[in-house]
Residue, then its C-alpha position, 0 to 999 in steps of 0.5 A: x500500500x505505501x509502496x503504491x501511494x509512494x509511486x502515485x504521489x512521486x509521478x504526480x508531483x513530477x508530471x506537475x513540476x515538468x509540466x509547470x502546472x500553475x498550482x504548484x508553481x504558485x505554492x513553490x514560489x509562494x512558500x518560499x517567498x514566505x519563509x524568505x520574508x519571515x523567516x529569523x536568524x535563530x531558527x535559520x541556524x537550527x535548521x542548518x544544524x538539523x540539514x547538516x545532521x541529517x545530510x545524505x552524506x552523513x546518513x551514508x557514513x552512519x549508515x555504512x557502519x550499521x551494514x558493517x555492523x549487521x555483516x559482521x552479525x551475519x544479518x545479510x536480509x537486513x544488509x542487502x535491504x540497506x545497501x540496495x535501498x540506500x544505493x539505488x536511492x542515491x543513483x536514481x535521485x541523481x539521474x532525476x535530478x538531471x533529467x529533470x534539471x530544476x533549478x533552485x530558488x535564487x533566493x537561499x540562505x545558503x549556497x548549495x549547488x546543484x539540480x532541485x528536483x528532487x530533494x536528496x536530503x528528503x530522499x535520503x532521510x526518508x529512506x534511512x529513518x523507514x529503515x530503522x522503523x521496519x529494522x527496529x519496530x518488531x525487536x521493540x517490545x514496549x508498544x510505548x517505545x515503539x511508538x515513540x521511535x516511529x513518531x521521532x522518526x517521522x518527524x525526523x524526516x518531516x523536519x530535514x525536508x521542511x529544513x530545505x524549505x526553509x533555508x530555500x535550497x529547494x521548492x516545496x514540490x521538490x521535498x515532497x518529491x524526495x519524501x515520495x519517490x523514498x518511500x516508494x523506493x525503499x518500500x520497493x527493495x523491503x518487499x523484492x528483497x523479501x519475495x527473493x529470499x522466500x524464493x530461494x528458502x523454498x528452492x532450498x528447502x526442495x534441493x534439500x528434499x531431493x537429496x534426502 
């Protein structure tokens, strides 16, 4: 279900940014005229610490110890999940990115070069902290902490792609697309990397058979 409203929303969002629909344009522009003209010192600083927090160059760093990690446990379900999602993740923002080729607003608080389309911190952030919800979320046996960790992830994401928002590195539509297309991709990767593994455990447990 996620997987598919994922997919929608992201093409969606594409096919408007492409063809420049006038709503969406308006919000864009609207928005970030917005936060250019209220926006304040104290709360620019927080969100550049919260961008450079959750950067996808630091999610990667975190997120190649976690893979050593679950290697060296020997959890390789967890670990092809991880690398394929994040990998591809990185791969197919950056080809959208120049196919698309957006341009971001001339207005940002700070200098990031670069296409627009879509955000790689909210792909980025959104495909790590669902990671860690459907890594974490059965081990967690209190349903409190479970819905704590869920909650703070969530918000996490919605905070990285509403940091790009406001520092004006990006359009609105451009975040939404990231959060979309990482949900979609992620979801994607948890559900092959699962059929695949059924598969082969039945092959296994036919090869088995025979030889006995």
């Amino acid at each position: 279900g996620f997987n598919l409203f994922g997919l929608y929303l992201f093409f969606k969002t594409l096919q408007d940014a492409i063809t420049d629909k006038v709503f969406l344009l308006e919000l864009d522009v609207f928005v970030n005229n917005f936060f250019f003209t209220h926006s304040s010192e104290v709360l620019r600083d927080f969100m550049l610490i919260f961008t450079n927090i959750f950067s996808p160059t630091l999610i990667t760093g975190i997120s190649l110890v976690l893979i050593a990690y679950l290697i060296h446990k020997k959890n390789y379900y967890y670990s092809l999940i991880s690398i394929f999602s994040l990998g591809g993740g990185y791969v197919f923002t950056f080809i959208i990115k120049n196919i698309v080729t957006r341009i971001r607003p001339e207005n940002a608080f700070i200098l990031v070069k670069g296409y627009s389309f879509p955000s790689g911190h909210a792909v980025a952030s959104t495909i790590f902290f669902t990671l860690l919800i459907y890594f974490f979320i059965v081990k967690v046996k209190s349903m409190i902490v479970r819905e704590i960790l869920v909650v703070l992830c969530v918000l996490s994401i919605i905070l990285t792609a509403f940091s790009r928002v406001y520092l004006g590195v990006h359009w609105l539509s451009d975040v939404l697309a990231g959060m979309e297309f990482g949900l979609f991709w992620v979801t994607s990767i948890i559900l092959l990397v699962k059929y695949v593994s059924i598969v082969l455990s039945l092959f296994k447990k036919a090869e088995d058979k025979n030889n006995f």
